[in-house]
C-alpha positions as YAML, in Angstrom:
chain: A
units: angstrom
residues:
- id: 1
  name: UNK
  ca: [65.57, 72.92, 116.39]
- id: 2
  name: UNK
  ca: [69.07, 74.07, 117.16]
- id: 3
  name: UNK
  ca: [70.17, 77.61, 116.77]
- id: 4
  name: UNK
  ca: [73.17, 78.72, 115.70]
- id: 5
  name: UNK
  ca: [76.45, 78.44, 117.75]
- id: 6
  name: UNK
  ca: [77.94, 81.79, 116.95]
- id: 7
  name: UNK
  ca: [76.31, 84.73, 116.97]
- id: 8
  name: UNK
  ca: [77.14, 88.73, 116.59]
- id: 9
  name: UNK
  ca: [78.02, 90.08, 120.01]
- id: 10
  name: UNK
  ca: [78.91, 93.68, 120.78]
- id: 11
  name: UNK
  ca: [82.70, 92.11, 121.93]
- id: 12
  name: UNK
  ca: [85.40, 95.24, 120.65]
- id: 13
  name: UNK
  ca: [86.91, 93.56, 117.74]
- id: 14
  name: UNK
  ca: [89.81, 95.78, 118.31]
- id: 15
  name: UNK
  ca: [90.20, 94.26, 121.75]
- id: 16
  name: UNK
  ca: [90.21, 90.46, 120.23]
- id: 17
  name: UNK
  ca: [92.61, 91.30, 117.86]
- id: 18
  name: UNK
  ca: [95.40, 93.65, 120.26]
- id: 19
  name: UNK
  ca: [95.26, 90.48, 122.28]
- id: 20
  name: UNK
  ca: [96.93, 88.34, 119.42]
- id: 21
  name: UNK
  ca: [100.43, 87.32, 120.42]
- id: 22
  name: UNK
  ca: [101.78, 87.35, 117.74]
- id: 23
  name: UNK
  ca: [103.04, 90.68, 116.20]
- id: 24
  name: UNK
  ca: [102.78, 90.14, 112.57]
- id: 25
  name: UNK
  ca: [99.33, 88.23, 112.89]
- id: 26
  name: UNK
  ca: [98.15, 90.74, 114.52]
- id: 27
  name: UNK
  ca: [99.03, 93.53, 112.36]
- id: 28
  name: UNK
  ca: [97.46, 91.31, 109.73]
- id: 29
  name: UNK
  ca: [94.41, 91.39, 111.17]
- id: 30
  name: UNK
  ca: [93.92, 95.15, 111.54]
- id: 31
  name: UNK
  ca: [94.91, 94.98, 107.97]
- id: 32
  name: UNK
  ca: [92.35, 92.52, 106.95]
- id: 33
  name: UNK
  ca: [89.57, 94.27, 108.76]
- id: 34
  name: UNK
  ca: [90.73, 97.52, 107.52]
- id: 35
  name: UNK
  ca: [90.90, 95.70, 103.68]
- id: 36
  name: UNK
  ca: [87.36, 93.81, 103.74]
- id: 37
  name: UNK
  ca: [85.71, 96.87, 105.85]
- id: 38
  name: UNK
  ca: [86.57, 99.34, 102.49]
- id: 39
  name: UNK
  ca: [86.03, 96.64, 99.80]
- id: 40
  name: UNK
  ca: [82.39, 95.79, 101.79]
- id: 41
  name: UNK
  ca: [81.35, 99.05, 103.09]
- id: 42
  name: UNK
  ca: [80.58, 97.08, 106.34]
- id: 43
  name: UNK
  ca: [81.72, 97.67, 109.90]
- id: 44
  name: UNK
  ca: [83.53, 94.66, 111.79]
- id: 45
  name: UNK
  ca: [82.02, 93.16, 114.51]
- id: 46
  name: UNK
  ca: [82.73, 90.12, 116.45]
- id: 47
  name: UNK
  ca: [81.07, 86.69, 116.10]
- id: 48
  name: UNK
  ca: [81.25, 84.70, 118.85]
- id: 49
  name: UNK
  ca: [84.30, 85.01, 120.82]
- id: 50
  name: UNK
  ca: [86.48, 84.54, 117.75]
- id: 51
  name: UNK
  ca: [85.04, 85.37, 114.38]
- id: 52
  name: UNK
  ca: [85.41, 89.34, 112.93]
- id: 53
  name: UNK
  ca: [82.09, 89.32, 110.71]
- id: 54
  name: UNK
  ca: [80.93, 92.17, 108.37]
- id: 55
  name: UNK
  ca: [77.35, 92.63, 107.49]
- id: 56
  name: UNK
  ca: [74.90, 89.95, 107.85]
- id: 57
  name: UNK
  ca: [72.55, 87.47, 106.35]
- id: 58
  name: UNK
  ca: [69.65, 85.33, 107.16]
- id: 59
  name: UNK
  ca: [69.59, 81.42, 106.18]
- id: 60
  name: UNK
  ca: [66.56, 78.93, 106.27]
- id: 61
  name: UNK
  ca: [67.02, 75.37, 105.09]
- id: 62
  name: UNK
  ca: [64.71, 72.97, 104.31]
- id: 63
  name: UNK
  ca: [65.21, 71.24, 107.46]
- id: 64
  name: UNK
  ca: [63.74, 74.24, 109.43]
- id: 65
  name: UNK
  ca: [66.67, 74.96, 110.63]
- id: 66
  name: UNK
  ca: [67.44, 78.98, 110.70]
- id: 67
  name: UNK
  ca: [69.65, 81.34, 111.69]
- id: 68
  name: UNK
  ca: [72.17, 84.53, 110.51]
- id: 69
  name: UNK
  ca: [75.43, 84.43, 109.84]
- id: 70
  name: UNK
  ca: [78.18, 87.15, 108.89]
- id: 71
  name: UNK
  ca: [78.27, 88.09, 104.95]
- id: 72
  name: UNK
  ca: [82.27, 87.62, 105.14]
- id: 73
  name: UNK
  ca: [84.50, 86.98, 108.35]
- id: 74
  name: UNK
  ca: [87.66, 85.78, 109.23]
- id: 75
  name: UNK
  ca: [89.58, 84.69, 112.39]
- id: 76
  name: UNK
  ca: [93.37, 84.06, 113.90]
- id: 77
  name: UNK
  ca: [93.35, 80.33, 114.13]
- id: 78
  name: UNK
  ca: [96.78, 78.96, 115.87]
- id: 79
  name: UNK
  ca: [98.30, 78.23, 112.50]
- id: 80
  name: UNK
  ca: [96.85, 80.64, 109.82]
- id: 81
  name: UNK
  ca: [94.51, 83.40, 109.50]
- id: 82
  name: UNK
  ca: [90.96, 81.51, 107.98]
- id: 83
  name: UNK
  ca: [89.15, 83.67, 106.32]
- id: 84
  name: UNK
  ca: [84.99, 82.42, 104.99]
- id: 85
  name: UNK
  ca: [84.29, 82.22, 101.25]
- id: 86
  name: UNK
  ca: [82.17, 80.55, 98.81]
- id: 87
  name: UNK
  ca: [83.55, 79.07, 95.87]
- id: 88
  name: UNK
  ca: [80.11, 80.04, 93.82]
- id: 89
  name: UNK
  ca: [80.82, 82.78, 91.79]
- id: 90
  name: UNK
  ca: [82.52, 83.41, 88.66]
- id: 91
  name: UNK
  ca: [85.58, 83.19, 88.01]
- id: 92
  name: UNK
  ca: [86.17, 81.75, 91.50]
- id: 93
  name: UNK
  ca: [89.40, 79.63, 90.53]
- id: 94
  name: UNK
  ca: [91.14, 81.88, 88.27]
- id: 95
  name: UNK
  ca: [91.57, 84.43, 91.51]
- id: 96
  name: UNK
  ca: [92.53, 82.13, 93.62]
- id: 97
  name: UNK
  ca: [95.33, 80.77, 91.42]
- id: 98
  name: UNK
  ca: [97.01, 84.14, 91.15]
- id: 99
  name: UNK
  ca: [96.45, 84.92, 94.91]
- id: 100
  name: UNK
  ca: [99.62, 83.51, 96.20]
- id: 101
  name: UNK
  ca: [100.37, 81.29, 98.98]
- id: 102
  name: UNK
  ca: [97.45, 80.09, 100.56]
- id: 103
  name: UNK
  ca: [95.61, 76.56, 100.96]
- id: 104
  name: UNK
  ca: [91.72, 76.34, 100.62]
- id: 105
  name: UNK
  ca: [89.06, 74.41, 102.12]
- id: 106
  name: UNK
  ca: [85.45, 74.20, 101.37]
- id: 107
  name: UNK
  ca: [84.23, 77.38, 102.66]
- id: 108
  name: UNK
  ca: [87.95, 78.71, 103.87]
- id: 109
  name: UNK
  ca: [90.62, 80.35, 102.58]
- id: 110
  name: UNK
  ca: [94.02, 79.89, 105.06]
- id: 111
  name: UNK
  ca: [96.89, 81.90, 104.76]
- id: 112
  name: UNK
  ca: [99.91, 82.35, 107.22]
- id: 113
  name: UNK
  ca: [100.66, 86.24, 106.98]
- id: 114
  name: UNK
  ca: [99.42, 88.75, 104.72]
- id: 115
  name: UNK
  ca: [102.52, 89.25, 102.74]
- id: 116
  name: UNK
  ca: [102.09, 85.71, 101.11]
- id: 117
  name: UNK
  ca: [99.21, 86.90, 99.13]
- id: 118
  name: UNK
  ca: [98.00, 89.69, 97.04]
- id: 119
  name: UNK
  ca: [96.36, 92.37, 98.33]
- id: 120
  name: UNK
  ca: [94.72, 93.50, 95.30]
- id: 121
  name: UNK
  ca: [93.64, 89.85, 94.69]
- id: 122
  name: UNK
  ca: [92.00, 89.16, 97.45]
- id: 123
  name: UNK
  ca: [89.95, 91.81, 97.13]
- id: 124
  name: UNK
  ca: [88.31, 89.96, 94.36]
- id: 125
  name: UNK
  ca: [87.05, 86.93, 96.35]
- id: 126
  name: UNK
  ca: [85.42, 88.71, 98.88]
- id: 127
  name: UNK
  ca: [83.73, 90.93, 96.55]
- id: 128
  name: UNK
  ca: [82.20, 87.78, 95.24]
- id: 129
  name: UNK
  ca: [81.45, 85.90, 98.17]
- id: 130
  name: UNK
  ca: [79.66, 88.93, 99.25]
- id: 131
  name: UNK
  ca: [77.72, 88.90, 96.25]
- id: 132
  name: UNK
  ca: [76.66, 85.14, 96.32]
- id: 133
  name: UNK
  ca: [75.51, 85.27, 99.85]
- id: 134
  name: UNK
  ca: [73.75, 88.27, 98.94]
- id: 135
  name: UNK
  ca: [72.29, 87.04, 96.00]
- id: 136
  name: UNK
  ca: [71.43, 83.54, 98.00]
- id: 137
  name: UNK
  ca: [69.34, 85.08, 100.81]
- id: 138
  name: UNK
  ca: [68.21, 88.25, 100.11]
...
């Protein structure tokens, strides 16, 4: 059976984001880590080489396949800052349509730069994608 690619490491998260070129990015990041560290009560660590992950939960499928995972993350892709959440809790839609500029994939929310969202907003989404995983594998 596989195991999972990316795992927790004891990597400085501070160190992986300082190294971001880009100025506003990565004063977006300390943000976000500052933001999701208060909302989760969770301390950042790094997933993998590229992931800032807070807390931490256990999966098994029915496949056999196993493995842990961060509760929340997020990461400086090229482009935008991708940050992990499920779309399975309530009012899930509603948030993100008052959020502010942002596109979203299945599990992923992208946004550019901080200032294109709301603050106060997102602090809604992770709250509940915290929960679900939480709920899901506990």
């Amino acid at each position: 059976m596989a195991e999972n690619k990316t795992k927790a490491t004891d990597s400085s998260v501070d160190s992986f984001i300082d190294a971001i070129d880009d100025e506003i990015r990565r004063k977006d990041c300390h943000a976000l880590a500052k933001l999701i560290a208060k909302v989760t009560k969770e301390k950042p660590r790094m997933w993998g080489s590229s992931i800032v992950g807070f807390g931490s939960y256990h999966s098994k499928y029915d496949s056999g396949r196993e493995g842990d995972s961060c509760l929340i993350g997020f990461s400086a892709r090229k482009g935008d800052i991708s940050g992990d959440l499920t779309a399975n809790f309530p009012g899930h839609d509603e948030l993100l349509s008052k959020l502010g500029k942002h596109k979203m994939g299945k599990a992923c929310l992208y946004t550019r730069k901080l200032e294109d969202v709301d603050l106060k907003v997102l602090e809604k989404p992770v709250v509940g994608s915290v929960a679900d995983r939480k709920r899901r594998y506990s």
